[in-house]
N, C-alpha and C positions, 0 to 999 in steps of 0.2 A: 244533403250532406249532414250528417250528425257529427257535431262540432264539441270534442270535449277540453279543445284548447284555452285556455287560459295566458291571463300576461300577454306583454306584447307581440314574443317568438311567435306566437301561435296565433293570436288574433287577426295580428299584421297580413301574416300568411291566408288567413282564410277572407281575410275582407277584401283581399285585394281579389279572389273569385266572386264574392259576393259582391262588389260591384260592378259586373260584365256579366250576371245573371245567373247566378248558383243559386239557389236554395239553399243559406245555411242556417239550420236549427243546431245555434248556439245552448248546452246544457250546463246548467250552473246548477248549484248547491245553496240553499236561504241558511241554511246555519255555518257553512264556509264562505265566504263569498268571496268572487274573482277579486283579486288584489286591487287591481286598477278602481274597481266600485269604491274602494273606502280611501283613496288618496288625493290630495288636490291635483291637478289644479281644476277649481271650483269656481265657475262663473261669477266675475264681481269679487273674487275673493282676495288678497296677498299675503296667502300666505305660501313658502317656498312646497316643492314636490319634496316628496319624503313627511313633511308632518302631518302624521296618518289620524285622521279624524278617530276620539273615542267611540261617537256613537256617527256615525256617517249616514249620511243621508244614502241607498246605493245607488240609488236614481242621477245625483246628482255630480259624480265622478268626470272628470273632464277627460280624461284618458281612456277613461271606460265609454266614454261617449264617441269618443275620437277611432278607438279602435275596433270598434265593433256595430257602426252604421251599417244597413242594409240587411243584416240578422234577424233572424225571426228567435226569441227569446222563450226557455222553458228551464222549468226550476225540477229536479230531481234526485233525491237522497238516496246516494247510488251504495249508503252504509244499509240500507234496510234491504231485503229481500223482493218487497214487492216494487221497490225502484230499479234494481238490479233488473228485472223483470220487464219494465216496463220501455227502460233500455236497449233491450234486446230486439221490445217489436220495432223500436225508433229504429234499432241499426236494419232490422226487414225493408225496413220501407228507404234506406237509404241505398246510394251507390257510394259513397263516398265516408269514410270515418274515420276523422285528424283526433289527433293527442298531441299536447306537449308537456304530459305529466313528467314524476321522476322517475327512470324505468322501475317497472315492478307495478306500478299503479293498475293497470289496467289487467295485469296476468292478476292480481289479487282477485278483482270481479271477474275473472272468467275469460276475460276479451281479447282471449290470442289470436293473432292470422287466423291458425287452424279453425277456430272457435266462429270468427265473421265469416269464414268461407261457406261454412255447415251453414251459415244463415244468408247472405248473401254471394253466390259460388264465383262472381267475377267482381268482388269489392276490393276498391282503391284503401289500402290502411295507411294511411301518412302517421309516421311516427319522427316527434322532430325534440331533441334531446343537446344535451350538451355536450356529451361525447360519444353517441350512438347506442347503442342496442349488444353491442359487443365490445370483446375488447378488455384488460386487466381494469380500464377506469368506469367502464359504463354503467355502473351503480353510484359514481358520485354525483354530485347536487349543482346546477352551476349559476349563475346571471353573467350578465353582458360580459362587465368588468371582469370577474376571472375568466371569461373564455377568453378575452383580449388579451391578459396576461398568458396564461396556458399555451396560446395559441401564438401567442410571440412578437403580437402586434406592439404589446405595451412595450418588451426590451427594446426594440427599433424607433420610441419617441423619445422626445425630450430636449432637452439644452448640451450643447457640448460638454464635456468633464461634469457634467451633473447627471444622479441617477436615474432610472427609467420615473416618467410621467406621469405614463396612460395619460387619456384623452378620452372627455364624456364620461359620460355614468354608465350608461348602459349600450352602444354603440351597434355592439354586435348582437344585443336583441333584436333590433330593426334590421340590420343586415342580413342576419340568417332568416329570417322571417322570409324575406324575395330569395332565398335561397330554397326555402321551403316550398314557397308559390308555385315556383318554376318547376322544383319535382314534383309536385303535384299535377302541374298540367302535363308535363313528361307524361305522366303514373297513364292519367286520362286520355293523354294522346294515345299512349301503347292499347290501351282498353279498345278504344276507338278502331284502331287498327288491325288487332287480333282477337279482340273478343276474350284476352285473359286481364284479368287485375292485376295484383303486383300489393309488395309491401313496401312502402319506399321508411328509410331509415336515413335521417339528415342530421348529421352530428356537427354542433355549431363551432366544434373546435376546428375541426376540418373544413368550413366553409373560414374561417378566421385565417386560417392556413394560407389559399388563396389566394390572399390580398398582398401576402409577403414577397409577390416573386421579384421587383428590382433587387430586394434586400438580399432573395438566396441566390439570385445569380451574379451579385457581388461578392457570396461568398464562396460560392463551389466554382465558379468562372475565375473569378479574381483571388480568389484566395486572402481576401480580406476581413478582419473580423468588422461585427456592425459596430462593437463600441472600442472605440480606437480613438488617439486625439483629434479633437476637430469632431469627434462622430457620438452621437446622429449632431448634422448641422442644423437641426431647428429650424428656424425660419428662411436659413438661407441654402441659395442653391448652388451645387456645382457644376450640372452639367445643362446649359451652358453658363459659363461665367456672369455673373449681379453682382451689382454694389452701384447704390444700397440696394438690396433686397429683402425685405422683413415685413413685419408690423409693430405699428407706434403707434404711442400713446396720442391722443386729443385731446381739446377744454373739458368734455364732460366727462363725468364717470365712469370708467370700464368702455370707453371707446375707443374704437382704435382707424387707424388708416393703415393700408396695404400698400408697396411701393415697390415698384421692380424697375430698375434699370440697366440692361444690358449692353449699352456702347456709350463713346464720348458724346453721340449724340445729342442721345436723349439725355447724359448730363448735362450737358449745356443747356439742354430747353428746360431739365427740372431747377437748374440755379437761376437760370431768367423768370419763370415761372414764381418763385417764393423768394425773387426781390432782389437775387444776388448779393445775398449774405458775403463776408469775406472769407468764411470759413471754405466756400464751393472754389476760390481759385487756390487754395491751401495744395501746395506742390506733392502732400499723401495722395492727394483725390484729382489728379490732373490727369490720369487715366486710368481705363479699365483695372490692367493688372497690378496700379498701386492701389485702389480704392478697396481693389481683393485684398492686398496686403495687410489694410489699416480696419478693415472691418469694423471693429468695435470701436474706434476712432468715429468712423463715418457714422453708424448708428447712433453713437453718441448725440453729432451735431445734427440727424436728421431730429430724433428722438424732441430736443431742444426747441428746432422748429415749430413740429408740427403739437407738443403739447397745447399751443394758444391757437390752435386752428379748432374750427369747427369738424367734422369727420368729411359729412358729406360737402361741406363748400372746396374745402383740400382735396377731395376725390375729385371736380367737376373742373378746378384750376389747374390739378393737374393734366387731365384727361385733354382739356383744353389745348393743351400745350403739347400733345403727341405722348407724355407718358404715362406707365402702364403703373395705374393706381386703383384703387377700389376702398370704399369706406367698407370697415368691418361691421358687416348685418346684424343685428338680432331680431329676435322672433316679432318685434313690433313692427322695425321694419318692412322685414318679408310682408307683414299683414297688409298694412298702411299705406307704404310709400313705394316699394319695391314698382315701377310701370311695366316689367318684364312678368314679375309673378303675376299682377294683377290683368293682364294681357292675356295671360295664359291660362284666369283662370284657375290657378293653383291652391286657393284656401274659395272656399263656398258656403255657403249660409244654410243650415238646418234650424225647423223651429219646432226642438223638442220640447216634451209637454212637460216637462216638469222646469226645465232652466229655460224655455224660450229659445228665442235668435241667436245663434249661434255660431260663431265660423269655425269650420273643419277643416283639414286638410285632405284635397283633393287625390285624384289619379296624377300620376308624375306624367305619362301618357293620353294621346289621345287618339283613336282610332276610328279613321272615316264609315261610317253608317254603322257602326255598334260601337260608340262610346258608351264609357261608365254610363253608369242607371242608378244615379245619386236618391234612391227613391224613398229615402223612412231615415231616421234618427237611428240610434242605437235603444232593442228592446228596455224597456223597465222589467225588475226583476221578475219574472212569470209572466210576461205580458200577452205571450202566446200560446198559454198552457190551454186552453179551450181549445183555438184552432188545431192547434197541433194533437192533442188528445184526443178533443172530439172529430173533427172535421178526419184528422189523418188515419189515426189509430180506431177511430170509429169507437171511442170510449161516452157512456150515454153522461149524461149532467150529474143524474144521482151519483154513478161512478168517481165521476171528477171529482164531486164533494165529498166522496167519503176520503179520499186520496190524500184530499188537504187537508183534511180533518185530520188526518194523520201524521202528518208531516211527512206524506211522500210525496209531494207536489208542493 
């Protein structure tokens, strides 16, 4: 696979072939370099994502680490003529050539459908873009955040009577990414099957689209608009009836507890539970359909609660008690203490040469007698320009050196 993806859309998408045995030669540029190379987070480092290192180590990128394991890595200045070139025999020798440039990028150097077919006659073109390949918008520019917008996810979050949210930074990078994978193996399954290629075109506004449907069949079924009062309800649920149902605050920092109760129940076992406060025989919250009533009442006196709890000890007393609670994770969590993630396996240890031991994020799945093939760290910049030049393309040493001496390699 000749890999000309960049950022996560694109990365995501191809590593996740590349760890079930694809061949992907990842192609990058030394004087642009993949975004993710110059950004934290950086082993040992604190400093937040976003402050983008002046002189960046590229080697050292923790997202460039993360997203592009299992890669076989080549450096190629596709602005000179003889990189364009060289390109060309790379896409001969592939079956497979992703992009997730901005459209236009690739017809600039030459590399249309038509153009890969004259060179490979049954190649798979994955093309994965923010609003496709067509279309009045398919020349604008996008990330996560404005496809989530665009696409409608962001009007549909938030707080009641308070404006749209969003949520995450970049959300629907990673989303459309598995949205990409899966055409791709589509693309490859059909190959497989009839012996043609195919161009597949993944527009991430339209995979963003798909995640809306409770929202459009509340409004073309119901004839309800999504921001009405009471809407979106945030935290809480309507169907079926909670109270409390949210998330609150804890002792420490930006922690939080999660808390669903859906009958007289389990409110009785959560007011025995956290000591039989007076506020839990309080005649607002003496059943379901008053606790719906008083909501922000009830959230109020949980809120009050559980600030002096711990997260996880308030998760395990309630749990204890039959109800349905959960301490809110963060990514140290997941790492550390999670016995389901760590069970399953889900972050794994790379010990790349330049930052050492390292933990990754895994395969979400696992499949009997051909799991992932967690087998190499993510290339250093040109790490495999020999192999792949020489070994592949059958280019002699002196070649290679004169290339870099050029800066086309």
């Amino acid at each position: 696979m000749a890999d000309f993806c960049w950022m996560g859309v694109g990365s995501v998408a191809t590593r996740m072939l590349a760890d079930y045995g694809a061949e992907v030669i990842k192609i990058e540029n030394r004087t642009r370099l993949d975004t993710p190379r110059k950004l934290p987070i950086y082993k040992g480092d604190v400093r937040s994502y976003g402050d983008e290192d002046a002189n960046p180590d590229p080697d050292k990128g923790g997202l460039f680490n993360n997203y592009c394991r299992n890669k076989l890595g080549v450096t190629i200045d596709m602005s000179k003529p003889e990189g364009r070139e060289l390109a060309i025999e790379l896409i001969r020798h592939s079956s497979v050539v992703t992009e997730n440039f901005a459209p236009g990028v690739m017809e600039r150097w030459g590399l249309t459908y038509d153009r890969l077919r004259e060179l490979v006659p049954d190649v798979v073109f994955a093309r994965m873009s923010g609003y496709g390949h067509s279309g009045p918008h398919h020349q604008f520019r996008s990330y996560g955040p404005i496809i989530q917008a665009v696409s409608g996810l962001t009007f549909i979050s938030g707080l009641p009577e308070r404006e749209p949210s969003g949520f995450g930074l970049s959300y629907m990078d990673n989303q459309a990414a598995y949205y990409n994978s899966a055409a791709l193996l589509m693309a490859i399954l059909h190959r497989e099957t009839t012996g043609e290629g195919c161009e597949v075109d993944v527009s991430a506004v339209e995979a963003g689209v798909t995640l809306l449907g409770a929202d459009l069949l509340d409004v073309t079924v119901n004839g309800r608009a999504t921001r009405r009062p009471g809407y979106p309800r945030g935290n809480r649920l309507e169907y079926p009836a909670a109270a409390p149902h949210g998330v609150y605050p804890t002792r420490h920092e930006d922690r939080w507890l999660a808390v669903a109760v859906f009958d007289d129940d389990a409110w009785q076992r959560f007011g025995a539970a956290i000591g039989a406060p007076a506020w839990t025989a309080d005649a607002r919250f003496a059943s379901l359909d008053a606790r719906v009533a008083h909501q922000d009442e009830l959230d109020a006196e949980v809120a009050a609660w559980s600030r002096d709890e711990d997260a996880h000890e308030a998760m395990h007393l309630l749990q204890a008690a039959g109800v349905a609670a959960a301490a809110v994770q963060n990514s140290q969590d997941l790492a550390e203490t999670d016995p389901q993630i760590a069970a399953r396996g889900t972050f794994f240890e790379l010990d790349h040469p330049v930052i050492g031991p390292a933990l990754f994020e895994g395969s979400p799945m696992h499949l009997s007698g051909s799991d992932a093939d967690l087998w190499r760290s993510a290339p250093l910049l040109g790490e495999d320009n020999d192999y792949v030049f020489g070994t592949i393309l059958g280019l002699d040493e002196q070649r290679r050196t004169e290339l870099a001496a050029a800066g086309v390699i």
